[in-house]
C-alpha positions as CSV (number, residue, x, y, z in Angstrom):
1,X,0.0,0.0,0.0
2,X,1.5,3.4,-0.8
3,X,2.3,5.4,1.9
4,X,3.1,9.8,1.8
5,X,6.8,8.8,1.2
6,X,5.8,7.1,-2.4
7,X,4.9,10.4,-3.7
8,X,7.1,12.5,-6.3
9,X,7.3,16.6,-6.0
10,X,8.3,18.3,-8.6
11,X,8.1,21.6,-10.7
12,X,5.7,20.8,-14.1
13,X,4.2,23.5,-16.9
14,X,1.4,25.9,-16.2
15,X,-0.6,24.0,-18.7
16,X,-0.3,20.5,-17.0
17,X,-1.5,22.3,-13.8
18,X,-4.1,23.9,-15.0
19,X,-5.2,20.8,-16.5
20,X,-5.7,18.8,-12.9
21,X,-6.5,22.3,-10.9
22,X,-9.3,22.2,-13.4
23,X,-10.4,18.6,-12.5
24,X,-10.3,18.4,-9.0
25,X,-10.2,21.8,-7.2
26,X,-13.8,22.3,-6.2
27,X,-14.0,25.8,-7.7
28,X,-12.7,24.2,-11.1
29,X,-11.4,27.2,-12.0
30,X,-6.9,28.2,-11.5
31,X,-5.5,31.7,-11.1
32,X,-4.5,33.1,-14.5
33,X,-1.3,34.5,-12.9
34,X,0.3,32.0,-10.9
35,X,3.9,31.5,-11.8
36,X,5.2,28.7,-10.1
37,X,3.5,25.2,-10.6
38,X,4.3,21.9,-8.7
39,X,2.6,18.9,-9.5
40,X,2.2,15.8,-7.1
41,X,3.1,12.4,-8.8
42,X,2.1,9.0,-7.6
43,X,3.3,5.7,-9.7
44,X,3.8,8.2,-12.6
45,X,0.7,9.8,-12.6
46,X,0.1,13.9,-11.6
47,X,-2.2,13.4,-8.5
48,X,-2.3,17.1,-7.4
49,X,-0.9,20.3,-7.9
50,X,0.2,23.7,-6.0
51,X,-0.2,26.7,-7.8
52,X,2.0,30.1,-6.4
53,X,1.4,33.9,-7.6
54,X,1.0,37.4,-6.9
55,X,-2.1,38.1,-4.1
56,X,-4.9,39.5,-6.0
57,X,-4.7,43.0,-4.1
58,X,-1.0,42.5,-3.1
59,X,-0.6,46.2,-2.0
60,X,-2.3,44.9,1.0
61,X,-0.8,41.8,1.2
62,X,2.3,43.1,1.1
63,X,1.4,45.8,4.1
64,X,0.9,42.5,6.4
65,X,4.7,42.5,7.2
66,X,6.5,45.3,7.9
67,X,9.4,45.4,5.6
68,X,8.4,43.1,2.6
69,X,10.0,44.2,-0.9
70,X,7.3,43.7,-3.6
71,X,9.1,40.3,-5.0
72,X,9.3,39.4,-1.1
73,X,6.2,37.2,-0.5
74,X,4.1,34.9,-2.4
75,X,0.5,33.5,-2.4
76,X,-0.5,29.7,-2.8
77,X,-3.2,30.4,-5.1
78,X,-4.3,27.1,-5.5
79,X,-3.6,23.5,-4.1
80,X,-5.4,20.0,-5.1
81,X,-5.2,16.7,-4.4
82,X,-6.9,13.4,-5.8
83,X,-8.0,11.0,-3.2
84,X,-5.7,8.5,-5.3
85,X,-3.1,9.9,-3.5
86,X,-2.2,8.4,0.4
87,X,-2.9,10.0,4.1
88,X,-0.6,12.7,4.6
89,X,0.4,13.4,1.1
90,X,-0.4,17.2,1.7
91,X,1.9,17.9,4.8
92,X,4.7,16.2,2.8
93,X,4.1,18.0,-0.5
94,X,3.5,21.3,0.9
95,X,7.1,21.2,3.3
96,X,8.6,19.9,0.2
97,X,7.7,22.7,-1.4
98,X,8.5,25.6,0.7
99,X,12.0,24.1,1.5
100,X,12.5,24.2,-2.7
101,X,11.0,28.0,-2.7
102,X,13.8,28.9,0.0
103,X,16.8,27.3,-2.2
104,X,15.5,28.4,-5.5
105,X,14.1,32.0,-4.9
106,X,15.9,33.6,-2.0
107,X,14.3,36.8,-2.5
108,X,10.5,34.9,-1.2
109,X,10.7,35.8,2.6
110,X,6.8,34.8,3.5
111,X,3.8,32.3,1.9
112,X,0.2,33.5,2.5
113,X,-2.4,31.5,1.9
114,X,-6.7,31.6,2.4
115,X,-8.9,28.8,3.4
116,X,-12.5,29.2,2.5
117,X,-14.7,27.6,4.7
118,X,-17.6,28.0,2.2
119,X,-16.6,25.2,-0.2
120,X,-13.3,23.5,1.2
121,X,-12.2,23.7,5.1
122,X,-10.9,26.0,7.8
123,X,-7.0,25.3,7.1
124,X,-6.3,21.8,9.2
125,X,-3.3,21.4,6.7
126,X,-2.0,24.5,7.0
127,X,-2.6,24.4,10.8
128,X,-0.3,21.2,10.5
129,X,2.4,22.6,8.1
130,X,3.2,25.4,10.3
131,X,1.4,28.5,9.1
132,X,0.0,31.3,11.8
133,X,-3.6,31.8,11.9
134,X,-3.7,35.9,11.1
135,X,-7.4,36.4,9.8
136,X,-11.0,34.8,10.5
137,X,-13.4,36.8,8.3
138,X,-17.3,35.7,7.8
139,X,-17.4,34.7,4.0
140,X,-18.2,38.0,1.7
141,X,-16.3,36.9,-1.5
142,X,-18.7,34.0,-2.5
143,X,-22.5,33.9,-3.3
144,X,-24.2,30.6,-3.6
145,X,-27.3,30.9,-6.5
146,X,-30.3,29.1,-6.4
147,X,-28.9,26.1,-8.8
148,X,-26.3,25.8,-5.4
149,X,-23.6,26.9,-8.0
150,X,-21.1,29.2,-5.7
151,X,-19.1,32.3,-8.1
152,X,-16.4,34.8,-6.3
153,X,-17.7,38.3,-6.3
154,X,-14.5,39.1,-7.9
155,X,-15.5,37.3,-10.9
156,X,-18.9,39.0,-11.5
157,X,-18.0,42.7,-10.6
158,X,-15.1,45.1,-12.1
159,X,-12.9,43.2,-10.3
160,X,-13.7,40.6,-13.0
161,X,-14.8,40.3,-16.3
162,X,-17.5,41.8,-17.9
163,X,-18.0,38.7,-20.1
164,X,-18.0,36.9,-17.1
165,X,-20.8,39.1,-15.9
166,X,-22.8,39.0,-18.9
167,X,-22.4,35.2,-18.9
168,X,-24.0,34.9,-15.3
169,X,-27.1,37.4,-16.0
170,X,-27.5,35.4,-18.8
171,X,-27.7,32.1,-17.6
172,X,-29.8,33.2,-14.1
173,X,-32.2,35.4,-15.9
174,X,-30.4,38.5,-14.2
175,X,-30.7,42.2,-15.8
176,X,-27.2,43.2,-16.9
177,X,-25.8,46.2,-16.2
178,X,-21.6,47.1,-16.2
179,X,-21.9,48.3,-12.5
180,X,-19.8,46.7,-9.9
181,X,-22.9,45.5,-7.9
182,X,-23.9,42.7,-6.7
183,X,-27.7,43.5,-6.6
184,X,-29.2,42.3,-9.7
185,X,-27.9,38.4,-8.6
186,X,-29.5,38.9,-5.5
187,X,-32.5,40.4,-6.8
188,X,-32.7,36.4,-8.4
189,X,-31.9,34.1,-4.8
190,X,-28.0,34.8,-4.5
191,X,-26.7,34.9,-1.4
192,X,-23.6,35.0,0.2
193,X,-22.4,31.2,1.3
194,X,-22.3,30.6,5.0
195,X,-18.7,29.9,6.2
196,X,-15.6,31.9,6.6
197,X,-12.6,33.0,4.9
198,X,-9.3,32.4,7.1
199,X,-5.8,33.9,6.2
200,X,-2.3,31.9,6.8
201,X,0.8,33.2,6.4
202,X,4.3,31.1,6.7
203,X,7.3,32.2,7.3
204,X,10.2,31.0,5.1
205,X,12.8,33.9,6.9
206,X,11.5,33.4,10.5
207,X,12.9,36.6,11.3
208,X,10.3,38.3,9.2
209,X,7.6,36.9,12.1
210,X,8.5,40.2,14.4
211,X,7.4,42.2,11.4
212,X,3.9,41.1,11.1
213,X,1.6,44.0,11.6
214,X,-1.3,42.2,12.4
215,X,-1.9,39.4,15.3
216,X,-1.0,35.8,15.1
217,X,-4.4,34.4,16.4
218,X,-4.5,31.2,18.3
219,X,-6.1,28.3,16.6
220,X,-8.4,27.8,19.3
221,X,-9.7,31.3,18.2
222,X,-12.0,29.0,15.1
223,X,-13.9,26.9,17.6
224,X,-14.6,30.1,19.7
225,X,-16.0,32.2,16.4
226,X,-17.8,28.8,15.2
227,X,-15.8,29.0,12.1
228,X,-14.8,24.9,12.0
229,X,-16.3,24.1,8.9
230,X,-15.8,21.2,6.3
231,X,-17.5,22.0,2.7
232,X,-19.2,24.8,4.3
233,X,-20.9,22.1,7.2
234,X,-19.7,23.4,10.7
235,X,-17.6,20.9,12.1
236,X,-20.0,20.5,15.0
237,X,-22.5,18.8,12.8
238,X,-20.0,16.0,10.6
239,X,-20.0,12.6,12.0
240,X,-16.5,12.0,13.1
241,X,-16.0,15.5,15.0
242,X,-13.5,16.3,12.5
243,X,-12.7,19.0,9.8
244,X,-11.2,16.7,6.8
245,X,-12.7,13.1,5.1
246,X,-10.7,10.5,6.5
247,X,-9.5,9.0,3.2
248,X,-6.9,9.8,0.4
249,X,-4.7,13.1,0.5
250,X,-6.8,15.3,2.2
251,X,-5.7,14.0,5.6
252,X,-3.0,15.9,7.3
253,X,0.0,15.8,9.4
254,X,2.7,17.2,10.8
255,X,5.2,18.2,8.0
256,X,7.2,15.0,7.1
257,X,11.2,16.2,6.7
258,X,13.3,15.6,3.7
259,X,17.3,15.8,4.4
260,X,17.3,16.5,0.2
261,X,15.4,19.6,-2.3
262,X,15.9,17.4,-5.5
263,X,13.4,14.6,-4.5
264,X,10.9,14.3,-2.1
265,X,10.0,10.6,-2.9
């Protein structure tokens, strides 16, 4: 039976990634400018990917730590994983990974990442990967329609596209209009998906940890605000008490070590 240490981490083409990202991320949609790709292999096979890129307002990003050049942080815009792959997979690939961003692009001094409550979890791999909780925000970013299809705001306002837009209104009988509102979805059933949007940050130069400029929240904080969630379903109410499936990649684990950066198998 495979086990985390079978897997294979390596750098692969945009295309590739946006190929699997596609399949299996559950918004089935990748981040047009994400620039470095990594791609999860088991027997062969690309299982999973990680997607990194600029923040999509990185003026503020950037303003999180005190200090931070604009080339000097990083975003994991997307991850996925196939349940093909074995427990822990996630914790291994993701440590792998940050270790190769240290050796190969000095200048990255911090990794921020979001977990959206709405439609994946709360962050339990991140939690386990050694990222700081900074940000617990009730979801405003996602409206669920009345089909149950769930679309970023981003995507339907001037943050967006107008096609994109025009493709919505047309689709949910909406009036269209180029403003940057969100009224005439509503005005058809949307409404904002329950769940939260939390903010991680890791620190690849731990020295960079004094100059965060907002507070490193306990993890205990997520129980406390009710913001446990698994697929948008508060953790209180899923069978086994716990945030993540107990099958295939999506469990995690504390980051498994590698002595080498060239592989990770």
């Amino acid at each position: 039976m495979a086990t985390a240490k079978d897997i294979v981490i390596k750098p692969i083409k945009a295309a590739a990634a946006n190929t699997i990202i596609r399949k299996i991320h559950y918004s089935g949609k990748v981040v047009p400018n994400s620039g470095l790709h990594f791609g999860v292999f088991l027997n062969g096979k690309l299982e999973g990917a990680m997607q990194f890129g600029p923040p999509m307002d990185k003026r503020k990003s950037v303003a999180l730590v005190e200090g931070t050049l604009w080339s000097g942080m990083i975003e994991l815009n997307r991850m996925a994983f196939s349940d093909a792959l074995p427990r822990f997979s996630e914790s291994r690939a993701i440590g792998y990974v940050l270790r190769l961003i240290k050796k190969q692009y000095p200048q990255i001094k911090w990794v921020q990442s979001f977990s959206d409550g709405t439609a994946c979890g709360d962050g339990t791999i991140y939690r386990a990967s050694g990222f700081y909780l900074t940000s617990i925000k009730e979801n405003s970013s996602i409206y669920e329609f009345p089909d149950g299809e769930r679309i970023a705001v981003m995507s339907l306002t001037n943050g967006g596209d107008q096609q994109a837009r025009r493709r919505a209104c047309e689709k949910y009988g909406a009036t269209y209009n180029s403003s940057a509102s969100m009224k005439p979805f509503v005005d058809i059933g949307a409404k904002k998906a329950a769940g939260n949007m939390l903010r991680y940050i890791y620190f690849i130069d731990k020295s960079y940890k004094e100059k965060l400029t907002v507070p490193i929240l306990p993890f205990s904080k997520i129980d406390e605000m009710g913001a446990g969630m698994y697929k948008g379903v508060s953790r209180d109410k899923l069978s086994d008490g716990g945030d993540q499936p107990h099958s295939g990649g999506a469990t995690p684990t504390i980051t498994l070590q590698s002595n080498g950066i060239d592989n990770a198998s």
